[in-house]
C-alpha positions as a printed NumPy array, in Angstrom:
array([[ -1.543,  -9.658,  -2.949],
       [  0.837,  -7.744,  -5.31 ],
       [  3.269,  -5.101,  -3.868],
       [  4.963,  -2.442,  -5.333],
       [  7.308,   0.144,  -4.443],
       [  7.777,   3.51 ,  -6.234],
       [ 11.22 ,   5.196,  -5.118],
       [ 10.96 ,   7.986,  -7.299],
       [  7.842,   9.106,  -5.77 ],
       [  8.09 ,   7.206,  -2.414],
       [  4.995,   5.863,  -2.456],
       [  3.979,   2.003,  -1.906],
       [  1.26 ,   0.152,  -3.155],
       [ -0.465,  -3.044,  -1.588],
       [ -3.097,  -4.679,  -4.402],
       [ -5.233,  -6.905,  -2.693],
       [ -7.431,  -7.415,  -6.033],
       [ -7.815,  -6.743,  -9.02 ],
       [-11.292,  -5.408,  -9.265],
       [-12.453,  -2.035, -10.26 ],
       [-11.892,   0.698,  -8.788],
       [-14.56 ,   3.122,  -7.488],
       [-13.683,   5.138,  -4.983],
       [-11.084,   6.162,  -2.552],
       [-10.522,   7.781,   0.927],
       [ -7.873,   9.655,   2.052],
       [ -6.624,   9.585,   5.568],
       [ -3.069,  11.373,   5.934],
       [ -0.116,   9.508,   4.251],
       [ -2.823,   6.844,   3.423],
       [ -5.041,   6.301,   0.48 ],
       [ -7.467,   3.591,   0.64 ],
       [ -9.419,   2.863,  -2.746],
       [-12.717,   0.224,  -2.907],
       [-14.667,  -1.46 ,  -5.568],
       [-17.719,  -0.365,  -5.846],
       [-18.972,  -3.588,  -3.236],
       [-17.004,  -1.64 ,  -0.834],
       [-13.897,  -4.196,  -0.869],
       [-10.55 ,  -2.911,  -0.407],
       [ -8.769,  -2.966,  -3.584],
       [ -5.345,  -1.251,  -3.072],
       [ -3.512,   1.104,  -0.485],
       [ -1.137,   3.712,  -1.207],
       [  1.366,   4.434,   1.258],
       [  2.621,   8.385,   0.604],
       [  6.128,   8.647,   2.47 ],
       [  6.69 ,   4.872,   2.041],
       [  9.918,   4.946,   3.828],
       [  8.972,   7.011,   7.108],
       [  5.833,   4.731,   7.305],
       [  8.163,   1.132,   6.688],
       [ 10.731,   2.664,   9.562],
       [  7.967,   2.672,  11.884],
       [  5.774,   0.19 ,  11.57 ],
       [  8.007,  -2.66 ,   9.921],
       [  8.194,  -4.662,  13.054],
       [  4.603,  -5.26 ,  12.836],
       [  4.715,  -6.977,   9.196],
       [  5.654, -10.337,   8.675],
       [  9.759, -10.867,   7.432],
       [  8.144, -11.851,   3.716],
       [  6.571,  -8.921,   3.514],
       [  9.181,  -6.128,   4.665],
       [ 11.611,  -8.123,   2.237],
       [  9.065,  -7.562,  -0.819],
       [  8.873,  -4.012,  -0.239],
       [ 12.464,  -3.449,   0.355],
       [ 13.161,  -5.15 ,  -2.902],
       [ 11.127,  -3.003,  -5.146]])
């Protein structure tokens, strides 16, 4: 799993894989894009920062302290 964190734009990305992409769904500040065997490939996280401010204390400490180091 690869993470990456755009300030700029405020958007984070979690790569699970790296297989093709094929198509995504939408589903308000989440974008959710699959190969085309239906795995999950990546998520986009739009408003990275509101979304990490409420939901951190669900993710383990390794993870919150990858995404806060982007």
């Amino acid at each position: 799993m690869k993470l990456n964190y755009n300030k700029q734009d405020d958007v984070l990305m979690i790569e699970f894989n790296e297989n093709p992409i094929d198509y995504a769904e939408q589903s308000k500040d989440v974008i959710a894009h699959f190969s085309p065997k239906n795995e999950l490939v990546l998520l986009e996280i739009l408003d990275a920062s509101k979304f990490l401010k409420e939901t951190s204390h669900v993710f383990p400490l390794n993870i919150r302290q990858q995404a806060l180091a982007s």
